[in-house]
N, C-alpha and C positions, 0 to 999 in steps of 0.2 A: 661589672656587667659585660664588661668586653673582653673574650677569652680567646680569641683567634685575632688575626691581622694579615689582611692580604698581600698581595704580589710589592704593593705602591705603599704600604704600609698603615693603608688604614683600618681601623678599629674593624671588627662583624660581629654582629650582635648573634650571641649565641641562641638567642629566642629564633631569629632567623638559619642559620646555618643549620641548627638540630632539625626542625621543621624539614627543612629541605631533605634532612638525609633523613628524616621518618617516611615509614608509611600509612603515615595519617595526614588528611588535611588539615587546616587551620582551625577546623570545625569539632578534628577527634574523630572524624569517618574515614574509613580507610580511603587509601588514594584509587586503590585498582575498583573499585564499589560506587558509579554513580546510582542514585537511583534516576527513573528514565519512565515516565506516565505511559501505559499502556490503552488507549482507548478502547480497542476491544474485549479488555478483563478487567477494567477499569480498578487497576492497584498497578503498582509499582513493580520494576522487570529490576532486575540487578544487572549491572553492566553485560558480565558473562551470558545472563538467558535473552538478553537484548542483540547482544552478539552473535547468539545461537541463532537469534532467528531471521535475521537480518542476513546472517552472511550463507544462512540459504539463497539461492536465487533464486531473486523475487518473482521471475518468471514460470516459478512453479505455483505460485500463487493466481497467476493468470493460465487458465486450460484456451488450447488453442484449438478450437471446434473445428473437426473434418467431417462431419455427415451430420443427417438432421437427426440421424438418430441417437448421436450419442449427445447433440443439444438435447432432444426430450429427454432423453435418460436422467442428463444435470436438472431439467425444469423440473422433474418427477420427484428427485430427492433431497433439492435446496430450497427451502422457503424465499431466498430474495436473491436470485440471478442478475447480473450487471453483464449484458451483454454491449463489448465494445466491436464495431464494423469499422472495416479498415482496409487503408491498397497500398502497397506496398510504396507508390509512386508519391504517396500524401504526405505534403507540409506538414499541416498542422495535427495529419495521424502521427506523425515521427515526433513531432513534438510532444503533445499529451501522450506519449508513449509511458516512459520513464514515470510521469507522473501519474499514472494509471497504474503503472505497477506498484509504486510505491504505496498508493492507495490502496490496493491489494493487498500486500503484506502485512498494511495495520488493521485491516478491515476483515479480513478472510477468517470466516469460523466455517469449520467444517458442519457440514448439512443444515447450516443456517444462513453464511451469505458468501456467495461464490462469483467471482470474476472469470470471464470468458471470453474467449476475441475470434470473430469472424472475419477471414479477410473476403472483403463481397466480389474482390474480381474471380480467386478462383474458387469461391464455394458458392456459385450463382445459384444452383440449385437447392440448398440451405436457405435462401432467400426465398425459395418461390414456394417453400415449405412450412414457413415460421408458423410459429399456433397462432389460430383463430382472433381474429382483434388486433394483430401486430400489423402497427402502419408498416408500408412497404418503406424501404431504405433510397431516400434520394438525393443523399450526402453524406461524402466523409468527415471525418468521423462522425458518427451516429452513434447513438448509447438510448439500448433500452435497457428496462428495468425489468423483471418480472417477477412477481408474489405468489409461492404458491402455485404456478404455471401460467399465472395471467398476468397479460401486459399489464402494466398499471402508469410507467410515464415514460418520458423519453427526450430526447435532445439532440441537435444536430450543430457541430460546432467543437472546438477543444477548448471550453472554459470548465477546468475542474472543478472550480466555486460550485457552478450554478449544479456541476455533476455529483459535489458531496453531500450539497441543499436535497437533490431528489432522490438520492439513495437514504436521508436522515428523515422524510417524509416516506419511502414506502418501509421505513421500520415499524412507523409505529401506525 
């Protein structure tokens, strides 16, 4: 059973050593192949197209809105827009930052559900534009949502929970 022998001279189990120098886990699946749950294609990514998409940056997954008009433009051809409002000076907008993004990343289907971020200090008039029905913005971070170009819920605060709760609500 014991076909090697270390530095100190004790036994190594060859079941182990070979193991180590395979490229197979303990399982029989390759080492470089995790599989990795994909929530928005709901199957399984291989390590590498996980990789792919991940070491995009995530930040292209968030569009950072300059005029009101290229906000309509996104409200016009995404079914469920997650607009995030923000100032540059915010605590807890820098904190839900990263997590916002990353929420993006997993969440982002093109012309179906798109992430976007307004900063309200200097795109004031983006504010005083919003479509018909959109409470006005009277706290950072703020998160609407909108279906189809209508508000439909919103939140002011940086609890991602409660912001994956109302983005899983205006899906369905």
């Amino acid at each position: 059973m014991y076909s090697t022998y270390d530095k100190l001279g004790q036994p190594q189990s060859s079941l182990f050593s070979d193991r180590q120098k395979s490229d197979e886990d303990m399982f029989g699946q390759p080492k470089n192949i995790r599989k990795i749950a994909d929530p928005t294609m709901g199957n399984a990514l291989s390590n590498e197209r996980f990789e792919n998409r991940i070491s995009q940056n995530s930040q292209e997954y968030v569009v950072e809105i300059t005029s009101s008009e290229h906000l309509n433009e996104i409200l016009a051809r995404t079914k469920i827009v997650i607009v995030k409002y923000y100032t540059n000076w915010c605590g807890p907008c820098k904190t839900i930052e990263p997590k916002f993004e990353e929420l993006a990343s997993t969440m982002f289907l093109p012309n179906a559900i798109s992430f976007v971020k307004i900063n309200a200090e200097k795109q004031k008039d983006i504010l005083r534009l919003l479509p018909k029905g959109t409470p006005t913005v009277n706290g950072v971070p703020c998160f609407h949502i909108f279906k189809n170009g209508v508000y439909t819920s919103g939140m002011i605060g940086a609890n991602i929970d409660e912001l994956k709760e109302l983005i899983r609500n205006a899906k369905f």
